[in-house]
C-alpha positions in Angstrom: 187.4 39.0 152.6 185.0 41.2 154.2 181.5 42.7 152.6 181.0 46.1 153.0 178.1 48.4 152.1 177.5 52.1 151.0 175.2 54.6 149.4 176.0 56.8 146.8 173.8 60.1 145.9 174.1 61.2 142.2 174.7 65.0 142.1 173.7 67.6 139.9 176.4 67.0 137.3 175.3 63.0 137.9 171.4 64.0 137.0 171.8 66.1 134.4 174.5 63.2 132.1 171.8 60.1 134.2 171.5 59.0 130.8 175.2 57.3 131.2 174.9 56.2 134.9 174.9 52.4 133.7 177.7 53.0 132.1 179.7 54.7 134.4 178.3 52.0 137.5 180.4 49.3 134.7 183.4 51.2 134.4 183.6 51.6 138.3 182.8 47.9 138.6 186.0 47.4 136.5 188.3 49.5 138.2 187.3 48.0 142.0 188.0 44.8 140.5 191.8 46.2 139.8 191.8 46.6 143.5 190.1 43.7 145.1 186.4 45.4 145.4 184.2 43.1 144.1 180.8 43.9 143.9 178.5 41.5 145.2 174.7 41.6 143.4 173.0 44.2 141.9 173.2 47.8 142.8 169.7 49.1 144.8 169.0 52.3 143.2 166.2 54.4 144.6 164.4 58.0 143.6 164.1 59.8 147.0 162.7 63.6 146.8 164.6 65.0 143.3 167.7 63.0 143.9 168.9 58.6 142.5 170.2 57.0 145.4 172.7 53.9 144.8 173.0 51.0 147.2 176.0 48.8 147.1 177.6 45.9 148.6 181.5 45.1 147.9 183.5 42.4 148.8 187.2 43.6 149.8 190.0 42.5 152.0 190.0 45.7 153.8 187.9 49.1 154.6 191.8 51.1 152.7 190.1 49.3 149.7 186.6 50.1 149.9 187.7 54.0 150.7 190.1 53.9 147.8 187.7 52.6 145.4 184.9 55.5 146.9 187.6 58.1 146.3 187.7 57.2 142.6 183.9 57.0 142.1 183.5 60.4 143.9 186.4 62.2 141.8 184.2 62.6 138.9 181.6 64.3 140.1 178.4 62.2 139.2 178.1 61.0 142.9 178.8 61.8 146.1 179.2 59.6 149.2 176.2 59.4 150.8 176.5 56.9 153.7 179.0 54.4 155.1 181.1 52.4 154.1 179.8 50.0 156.8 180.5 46.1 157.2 177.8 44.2 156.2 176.7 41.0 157.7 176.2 37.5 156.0 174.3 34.9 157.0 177.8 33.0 158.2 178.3 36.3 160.3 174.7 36.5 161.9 174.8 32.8 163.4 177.9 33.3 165.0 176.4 36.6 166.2 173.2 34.4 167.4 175.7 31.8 168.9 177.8 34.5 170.8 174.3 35.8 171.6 174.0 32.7 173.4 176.8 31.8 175.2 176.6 35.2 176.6 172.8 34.6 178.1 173.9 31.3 179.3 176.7 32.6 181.1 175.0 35.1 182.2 171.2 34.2 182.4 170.0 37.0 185.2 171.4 40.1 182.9 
């Protein structure tokens, strides 16, 4: 599996039924489930300008799942797709990213 992140924006339809976002952020929890999009940790929601901002991270076996799940959550109108979906690193992926790192300086230690 693969962890991807994303950011959805709530729109106007979103702001003015915000009351219910909770419950709508379960039901969408549930249905990636269905498909293999788990997600991982809380959701980071943030008030920028007039407008909720929702961070999330999924796990998934593929990007087809994450953009299939996105399609669903964006079919309703209370968000939109505001950035990504991009893979997100874990710590397993940074230190092999630091290890490549350095087999490449050592091979090549003059640039």
């Amino acid at each position: 599996m693969s962890l991807y992140q994303f950011v959805l924006k709530e729109t106007p339809n979103g702001k003015a039924d915000h009351d219910h976002h909770l419950d709508r952020r379960a039901t969408g929890t549930s249905k990636g489930v269905v498909i293999g999009v788990i997600r991982q940790g809380d959701v980071v929601e943030r008030y920028v300008g007039d407008s909720w901002y929702y961070g999330w991270v999924v796990d998934a076996p593929n990007i087809n799942r994450v953009t299939a799940f996105l399609r669903e959550c964006v079919r309703w109108g209370f968000v939109e797709l505001y950035s990504g979906p991009t893979s997100a690193s874990t710590e397993e992926d940074s230190l092999e990213i630091e290890n490549l790192l350095y087999e490449l300086r050592k091979a090549f230690p003059k640039g």
